[in-house]
C-alpha atoms as one frame of an Amber mdcrd trajectory, in Angstrom:
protein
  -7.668  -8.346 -18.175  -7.770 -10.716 -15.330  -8.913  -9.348 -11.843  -7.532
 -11.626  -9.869  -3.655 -11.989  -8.673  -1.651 -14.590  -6.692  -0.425 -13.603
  -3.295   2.802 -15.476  -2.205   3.215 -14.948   1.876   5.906 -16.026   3.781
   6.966 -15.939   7.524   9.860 -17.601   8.979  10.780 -17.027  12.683  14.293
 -16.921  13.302  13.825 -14.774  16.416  13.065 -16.759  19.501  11.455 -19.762
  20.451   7.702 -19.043  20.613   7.068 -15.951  18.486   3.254 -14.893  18.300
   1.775 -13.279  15.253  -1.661 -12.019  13.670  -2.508 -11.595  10.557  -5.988
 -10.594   9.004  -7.000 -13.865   7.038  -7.139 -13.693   3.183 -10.645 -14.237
   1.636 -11.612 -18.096   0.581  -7.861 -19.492   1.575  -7.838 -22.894   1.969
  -5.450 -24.755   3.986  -4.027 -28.022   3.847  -1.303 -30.046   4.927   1.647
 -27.648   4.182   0.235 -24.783   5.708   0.193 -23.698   9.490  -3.289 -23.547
  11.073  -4.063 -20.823  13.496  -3.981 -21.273  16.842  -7.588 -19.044  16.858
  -9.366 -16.908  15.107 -11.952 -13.876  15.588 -13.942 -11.830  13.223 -13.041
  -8.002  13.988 -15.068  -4.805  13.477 -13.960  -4.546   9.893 -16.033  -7.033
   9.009 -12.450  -9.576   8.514 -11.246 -12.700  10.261  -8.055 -12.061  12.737
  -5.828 -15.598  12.822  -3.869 -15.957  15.518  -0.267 -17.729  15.623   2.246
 -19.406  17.882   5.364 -20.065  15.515   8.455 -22.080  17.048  11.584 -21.585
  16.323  12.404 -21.699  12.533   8.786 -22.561  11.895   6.850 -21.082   8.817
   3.622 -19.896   8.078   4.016 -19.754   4.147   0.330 -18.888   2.615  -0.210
 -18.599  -1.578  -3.809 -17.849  -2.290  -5.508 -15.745  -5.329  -7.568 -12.523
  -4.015  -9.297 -10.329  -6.141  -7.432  -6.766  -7.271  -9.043  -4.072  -4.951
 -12.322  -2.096  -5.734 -14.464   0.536  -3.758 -17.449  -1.267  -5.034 -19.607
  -3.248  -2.828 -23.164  -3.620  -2.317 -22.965  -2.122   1.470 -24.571   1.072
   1.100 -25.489   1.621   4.801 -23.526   1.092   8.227 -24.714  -0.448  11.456
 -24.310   2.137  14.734 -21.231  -0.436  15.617 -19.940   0.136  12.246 -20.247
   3.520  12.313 -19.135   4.132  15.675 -15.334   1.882  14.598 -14.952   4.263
  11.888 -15.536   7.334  13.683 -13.269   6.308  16.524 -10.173   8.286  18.319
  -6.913   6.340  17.824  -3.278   7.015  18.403  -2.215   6.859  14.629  -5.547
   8.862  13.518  -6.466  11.330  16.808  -9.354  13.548  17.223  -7.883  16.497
  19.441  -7.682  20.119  19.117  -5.626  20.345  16.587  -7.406  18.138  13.809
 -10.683  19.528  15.174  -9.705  23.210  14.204  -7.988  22.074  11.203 -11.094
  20.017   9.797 -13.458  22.866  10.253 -10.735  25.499   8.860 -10.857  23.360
   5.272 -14.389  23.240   4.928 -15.783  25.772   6.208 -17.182  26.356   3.032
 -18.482  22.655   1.892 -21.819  22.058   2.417 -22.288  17.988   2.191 -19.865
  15.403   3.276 -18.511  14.527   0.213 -17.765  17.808  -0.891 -16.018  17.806
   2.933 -13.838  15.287   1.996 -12.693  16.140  -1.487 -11.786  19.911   0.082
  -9.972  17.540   2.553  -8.454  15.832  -0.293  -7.072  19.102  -1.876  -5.670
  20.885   1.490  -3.734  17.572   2.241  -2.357  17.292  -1.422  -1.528  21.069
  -1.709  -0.044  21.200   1.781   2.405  18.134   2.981   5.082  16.690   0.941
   5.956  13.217   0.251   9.323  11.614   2.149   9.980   7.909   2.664  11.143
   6.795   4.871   8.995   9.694   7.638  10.826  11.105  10.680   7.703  10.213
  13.043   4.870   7.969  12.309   1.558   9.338  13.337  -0.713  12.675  12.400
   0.472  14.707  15.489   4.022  14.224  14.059   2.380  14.721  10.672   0.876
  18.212  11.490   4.092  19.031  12.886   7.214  18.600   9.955   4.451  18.609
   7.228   6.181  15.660   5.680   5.111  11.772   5.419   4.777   8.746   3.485
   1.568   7.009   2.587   1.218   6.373   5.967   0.887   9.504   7.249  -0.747
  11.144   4.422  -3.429   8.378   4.721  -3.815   9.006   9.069  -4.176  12.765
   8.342  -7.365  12.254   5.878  -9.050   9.265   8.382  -8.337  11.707  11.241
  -9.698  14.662   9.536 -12.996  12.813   8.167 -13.812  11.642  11.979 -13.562
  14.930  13.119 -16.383  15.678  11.338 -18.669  12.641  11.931 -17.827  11.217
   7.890 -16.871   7.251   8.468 -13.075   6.343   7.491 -10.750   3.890   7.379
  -6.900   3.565   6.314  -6.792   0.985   4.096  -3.084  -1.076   4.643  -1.965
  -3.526   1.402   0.405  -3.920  -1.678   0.836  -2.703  -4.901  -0.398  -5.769
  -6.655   2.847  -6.883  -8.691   6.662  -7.676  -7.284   8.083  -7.968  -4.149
   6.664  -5.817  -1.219   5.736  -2.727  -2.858   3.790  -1.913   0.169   0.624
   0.959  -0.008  -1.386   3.044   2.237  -4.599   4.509   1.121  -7.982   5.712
   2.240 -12.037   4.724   1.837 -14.243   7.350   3.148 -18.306   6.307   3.895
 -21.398   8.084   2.886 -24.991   6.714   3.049 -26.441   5.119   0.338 -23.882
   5.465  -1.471 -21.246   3.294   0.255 -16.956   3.234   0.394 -15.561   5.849
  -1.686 -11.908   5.234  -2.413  -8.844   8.451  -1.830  -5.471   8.150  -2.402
  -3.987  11.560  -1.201   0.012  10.338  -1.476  -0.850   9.065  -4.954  -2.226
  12.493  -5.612   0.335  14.154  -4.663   3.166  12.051  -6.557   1.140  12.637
  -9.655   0.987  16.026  -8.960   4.301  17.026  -8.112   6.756  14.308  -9.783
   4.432  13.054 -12.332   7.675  10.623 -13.696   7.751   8.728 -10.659   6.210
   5.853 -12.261   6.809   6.424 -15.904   8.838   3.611 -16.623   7.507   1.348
 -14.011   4.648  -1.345 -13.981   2.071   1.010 -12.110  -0.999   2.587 -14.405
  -0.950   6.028 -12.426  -3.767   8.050 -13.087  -4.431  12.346 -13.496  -3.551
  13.543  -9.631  -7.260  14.382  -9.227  -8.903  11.171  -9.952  -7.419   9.562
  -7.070 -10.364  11.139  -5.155 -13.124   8.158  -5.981 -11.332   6.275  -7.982
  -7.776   3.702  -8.366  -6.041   2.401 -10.801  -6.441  -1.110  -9.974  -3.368
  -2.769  -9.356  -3.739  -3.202  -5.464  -4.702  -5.466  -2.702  -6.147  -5.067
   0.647  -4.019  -6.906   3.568  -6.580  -4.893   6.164  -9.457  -2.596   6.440
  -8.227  -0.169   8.682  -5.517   0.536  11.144  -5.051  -0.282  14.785  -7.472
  -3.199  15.002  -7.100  -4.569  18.439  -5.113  -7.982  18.756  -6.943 -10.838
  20.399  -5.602 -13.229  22.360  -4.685  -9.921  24.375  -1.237  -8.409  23.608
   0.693  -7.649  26.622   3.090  -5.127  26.542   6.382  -6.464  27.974   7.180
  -4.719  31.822  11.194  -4.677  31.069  12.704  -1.656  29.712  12.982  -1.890
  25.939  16.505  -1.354  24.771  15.784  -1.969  20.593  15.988   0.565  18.492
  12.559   1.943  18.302  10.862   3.843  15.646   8.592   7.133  16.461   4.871
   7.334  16.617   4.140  10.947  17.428   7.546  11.775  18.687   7.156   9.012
  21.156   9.680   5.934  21.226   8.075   2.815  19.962   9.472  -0.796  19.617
   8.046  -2.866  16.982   7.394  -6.316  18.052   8.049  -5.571  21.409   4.925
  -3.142  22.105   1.220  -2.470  21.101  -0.901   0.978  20.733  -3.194   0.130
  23.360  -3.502  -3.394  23.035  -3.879  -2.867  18.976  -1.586  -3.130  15.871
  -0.467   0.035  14.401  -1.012  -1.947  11.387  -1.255  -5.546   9.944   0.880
  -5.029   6.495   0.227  -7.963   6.775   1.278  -9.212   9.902   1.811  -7.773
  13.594   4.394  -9.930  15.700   5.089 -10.470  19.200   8.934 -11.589  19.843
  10.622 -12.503  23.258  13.695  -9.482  24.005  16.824 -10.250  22.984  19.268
  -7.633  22.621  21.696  -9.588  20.977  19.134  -9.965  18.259  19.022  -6.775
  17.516  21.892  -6.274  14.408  20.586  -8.817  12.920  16.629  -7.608  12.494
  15.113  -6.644   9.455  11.873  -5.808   7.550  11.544 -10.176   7.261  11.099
 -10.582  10.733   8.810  -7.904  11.047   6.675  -8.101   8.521   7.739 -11.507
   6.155   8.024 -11.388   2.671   5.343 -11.720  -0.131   5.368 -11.575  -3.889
   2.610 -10.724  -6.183   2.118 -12.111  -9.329  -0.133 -10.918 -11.999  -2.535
 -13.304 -14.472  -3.010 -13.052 -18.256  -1.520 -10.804 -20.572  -0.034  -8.434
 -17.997   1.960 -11.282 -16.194   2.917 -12.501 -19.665   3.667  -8.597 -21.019
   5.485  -7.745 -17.692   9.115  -9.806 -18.427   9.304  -9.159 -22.434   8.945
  -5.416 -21.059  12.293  -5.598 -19.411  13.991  -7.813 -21.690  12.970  -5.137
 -25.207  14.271  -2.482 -23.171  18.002  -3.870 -22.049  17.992  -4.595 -25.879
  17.059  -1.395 -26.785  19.685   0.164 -24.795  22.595  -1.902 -25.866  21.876
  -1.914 -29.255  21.773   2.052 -29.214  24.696   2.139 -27.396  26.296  -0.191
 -29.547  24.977   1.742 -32.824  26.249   5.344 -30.992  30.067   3.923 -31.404
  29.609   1.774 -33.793  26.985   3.427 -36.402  25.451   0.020 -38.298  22.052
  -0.328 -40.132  20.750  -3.662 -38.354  22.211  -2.164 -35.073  19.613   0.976
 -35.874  16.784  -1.257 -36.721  17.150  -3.605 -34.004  16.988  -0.547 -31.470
  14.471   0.877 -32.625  12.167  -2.299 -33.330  12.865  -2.892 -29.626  11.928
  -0.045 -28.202   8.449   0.035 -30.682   8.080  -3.916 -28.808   8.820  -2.283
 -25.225   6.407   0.365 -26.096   3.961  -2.206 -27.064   4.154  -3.790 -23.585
   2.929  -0.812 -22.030   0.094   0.185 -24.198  -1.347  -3.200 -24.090  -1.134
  -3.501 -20.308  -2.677  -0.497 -20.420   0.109   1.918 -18.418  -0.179   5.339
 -19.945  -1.497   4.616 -22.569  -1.918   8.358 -24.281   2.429   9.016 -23.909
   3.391   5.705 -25.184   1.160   5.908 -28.230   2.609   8.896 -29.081   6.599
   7.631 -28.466   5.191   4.373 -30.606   3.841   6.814 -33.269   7.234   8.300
 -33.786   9.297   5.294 -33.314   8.032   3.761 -35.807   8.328   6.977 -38.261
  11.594   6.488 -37.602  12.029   2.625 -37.995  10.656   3.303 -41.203  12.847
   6.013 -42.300  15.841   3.715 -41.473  14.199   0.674 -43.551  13.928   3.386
 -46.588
């Protein structure tokens, strides 16, 4: 299976005349004549390259570069004291105040070693908040609060709760890596000498509690308890972490902000229009800076926030993932056909295509055990119907 997919990025600013924008560089891209250049670029304390933008009105930045699928594995096994001290920090999204400090010490209480710290972390968060998209509030405060969050939230709550107790963590912000802007939130969690450990405590908590979710989808989910030190795969990191401060400076405009904002811990904020603090909340992939405009404002969406991007796959699964589709519409009309109109090649052709959509998912390895099975019996039956 190939471990490496193609990332399709594209920003178009339809918004106002100079429109700023950062974005956390992908690995190895090359530019050339097509693409924009930034306007600078520093290396932040995540160890990743911060570009810089000035986009004019109805100018693109349109980036397509291969990146590797994610993977906890790296050869760092040990952090510098500036490393250490980034991933330990207090942040708006991810606070260290009274109420994560008493609530970190509450769940492990009983764990002797940090990793043992964070996997009891890893069950109180899973057992206690429920999944909601879209959240009322971004933020942990929030979080603690209504007990309810996306990703997001889920992932600020474990970073938060690891700090409190001197373990190094990061959110990590990216995609799922197929489609068009399935968007993910997840965790990595440090310990010495042993290096980034990978958590996925909204994953967890799907496959816990609506273990269908994904059943028919392109996803390989996994048993809700392996998401602690371990993924499926099928993702890519945009950025390290959360609220990674944006350089040039970002000002925060004076005016009063009339857009409708979002919530980050019950508090109003404006996306595009503010910064936490001189930082992103987060680069998924980009963070923009647009000139106020109220009469903008009905016509704003998720594109000029964020752009668009499409993933595609390599090897068999790219070349598995449209048959997939295509066997199943078959199946279903031809069984719906048969239902009214009860034929013998109507019977085999259903059932031959669901056997070939079955197929798909066993060789792209997506639950592999459940489809085997339906494949077992499917094809009991094809063969019945043949006899």
């Amino acid at each position: 299976m190939s471990k490496t997919v193609t990332v399709d990025f594209l920003y178009r600013n339809e918004l106002c005349e100079n429109l700023e924008l950062w974005m956390i560089m992908p690995p190895a891209i090359q530019f050339n004549e097509n693409n924009v250049k930034p306007d600078q670029v520093t290396k932040v304390p995540t160890g990743e390259k911060l570009g810089y933008y000035i986009l004019n009105k109805d100018q693109s930045l349109h980036l397509n570069y291969k990146i590797e699928l994610y993977s906890a594995k790296n050869e760092k096994k040990t952090l510098t004291d500036a490393e250490r001290n980034f991933y330990l920090r207090n942040t708006v999204l991810s606070p260290i105040n009274t109420d994560t400090i008493r609530l970190a010490k509450e769940i492990t209480s009983k764990q002797g070693n940090n990793y043992e710290k964070a996997r009891a972390i890893f069950y109180y968060i899973v057992d206690n908040y429920r999944y909601i998209y879209p959240p009322s509030s971004r933020g942990v405060n929030s979080f603690l609060e209504v007990k309810e969050g996306d990703c997001g939230e889920f992932s600020f709550l474990f970073t938060a709760l690891c700090r409190v107790l001197e373990i190094p963590a990061r959110t990590v912000v990216g995609s799922w890596a197929y489609g068009e802007m399935n968007a993910h939130v997840w965790n990595e969690f440090f310990i010495e000498d042993e290096g980034w450990i990978s958590v996925d405590t909204s994953m967890a908590y799907i496959q816990k509690k609506r273990p269908f979710r994904f059943f028919d989808g392109s996803l390989k989910s996994l048993h809700w308890k392996k998401y602690f030190g371990k993924t499926e795969g099928q993702r890519v990191v945009f950025s390290k972490d959360t609220e990674i401060e944006l350089l040039p400076e970002y000002k925060n405009d004076e005016e009063a902000l009339t857009l409708n904002p979002i919530l980050i811990n019950g508090e109003p904020f404006c996306w595009g229009q503010q910064s936490l603090n001189g930082s992103a909340p987060y680069l998924q992939p980009v963070y923009v800076k647009y000139e106020q405009n109220d009469d903008l404002f009905p016509l704003i969406d998720t594109s000029h926030l964020f752009g668009t991007w499409k993933i595609r796959e390599h090897g068999i699964k790219r070349f598995l993932e449209r048959p997939k589709e295509f066997f199943l519409i078959i199946a279903l009309l031809t069984m719906a056909l048969n239902f009214i109109f009860p034929n013998f090649y109507l019977e085999g052709t259903y059932k031959s295509m669901f056997i070939m959509y079955t197929l798909c998912f066993i060789l792209r390895k997506e639950r592999i055990i459940i489809f085997s099975i339906f494949l077992y019996f499917m094809t009991l039956s094809l063969l019945s119907t043949l006899n």
